[in-house]
C-alpha positions in Angstrom: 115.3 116.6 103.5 113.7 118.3 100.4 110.0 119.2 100.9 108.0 120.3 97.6 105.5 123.1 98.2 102.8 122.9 95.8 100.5 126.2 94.9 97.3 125.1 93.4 96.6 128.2 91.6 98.4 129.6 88.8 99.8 133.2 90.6 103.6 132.3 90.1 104.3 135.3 92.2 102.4 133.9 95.5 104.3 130.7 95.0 107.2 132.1 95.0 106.2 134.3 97.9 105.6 130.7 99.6 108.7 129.5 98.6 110.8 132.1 100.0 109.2 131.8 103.4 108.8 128.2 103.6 112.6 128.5 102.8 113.5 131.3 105.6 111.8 129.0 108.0 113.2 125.3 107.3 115.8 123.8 109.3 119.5 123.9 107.7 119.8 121.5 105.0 116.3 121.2 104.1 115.3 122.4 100.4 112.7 123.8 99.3 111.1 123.9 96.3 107.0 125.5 95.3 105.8 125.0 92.2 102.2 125.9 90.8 100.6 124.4 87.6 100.6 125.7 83.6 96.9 126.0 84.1 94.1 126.5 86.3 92.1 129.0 88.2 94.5 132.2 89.1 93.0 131.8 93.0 91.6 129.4 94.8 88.0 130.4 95.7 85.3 127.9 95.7 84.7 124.2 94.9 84.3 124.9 91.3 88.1 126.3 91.3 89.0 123.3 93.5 87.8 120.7 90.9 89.5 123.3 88.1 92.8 123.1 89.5 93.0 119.3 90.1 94.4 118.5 87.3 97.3 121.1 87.3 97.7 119.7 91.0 98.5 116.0 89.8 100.6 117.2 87.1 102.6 119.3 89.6 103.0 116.1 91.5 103.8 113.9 88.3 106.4 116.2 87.5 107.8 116.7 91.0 108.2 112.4 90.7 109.5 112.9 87.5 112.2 115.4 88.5 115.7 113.7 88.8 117.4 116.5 90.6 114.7 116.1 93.1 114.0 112.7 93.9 113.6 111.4 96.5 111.0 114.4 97.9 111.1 113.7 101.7 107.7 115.3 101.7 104.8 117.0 99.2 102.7 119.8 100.7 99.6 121.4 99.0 98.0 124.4 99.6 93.9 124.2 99.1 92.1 127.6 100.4 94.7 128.6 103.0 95.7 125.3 104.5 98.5 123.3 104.0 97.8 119.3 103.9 101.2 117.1 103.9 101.1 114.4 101.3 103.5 112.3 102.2 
């Protein structure tokens, strides 16, 4: 199974942070991967920053799609003001 963690901010530190985790704590043979966009808001803190980031968001996903060493991604997670909503 691969699972694709998505960060909507652009702190590339806290997603890999996520990543590690989200790695110590999947089942064998599952990879993990977190990405986070080019550009955005640095945190996540209102609705403004929501609407900021969505962009980066969808571009995150494009590329995750796009990514041959990837595909297929069993499942897509983004994070949006400390929760985690599965995609797909």
């Amino acid at each position: 199974m691969r699972i694709r963690l998505i960060n909507p901010n652009t702190t590339a530190g806290m997603t890999h942070k996520i990543g590690l985790v989200a790695a110590a704590l999947a089942s064998p043979g599952t990879e993990i991967s977190a990405s986070n966009p080019e550009s955005g808001p640095v945190s996540v803190e209102s609705h403004f920053d929501e609407a900021f980031g969505a962009v980066g968001v969808l571009e995150e996903i494009r590329n995750a799609e796009l990514a041959g060493g990837l595909m297929p991604i069993s499942s897509l997670a983004l994070e949006i003001r400390g929760y985690w909503l599965r995609v797909r």
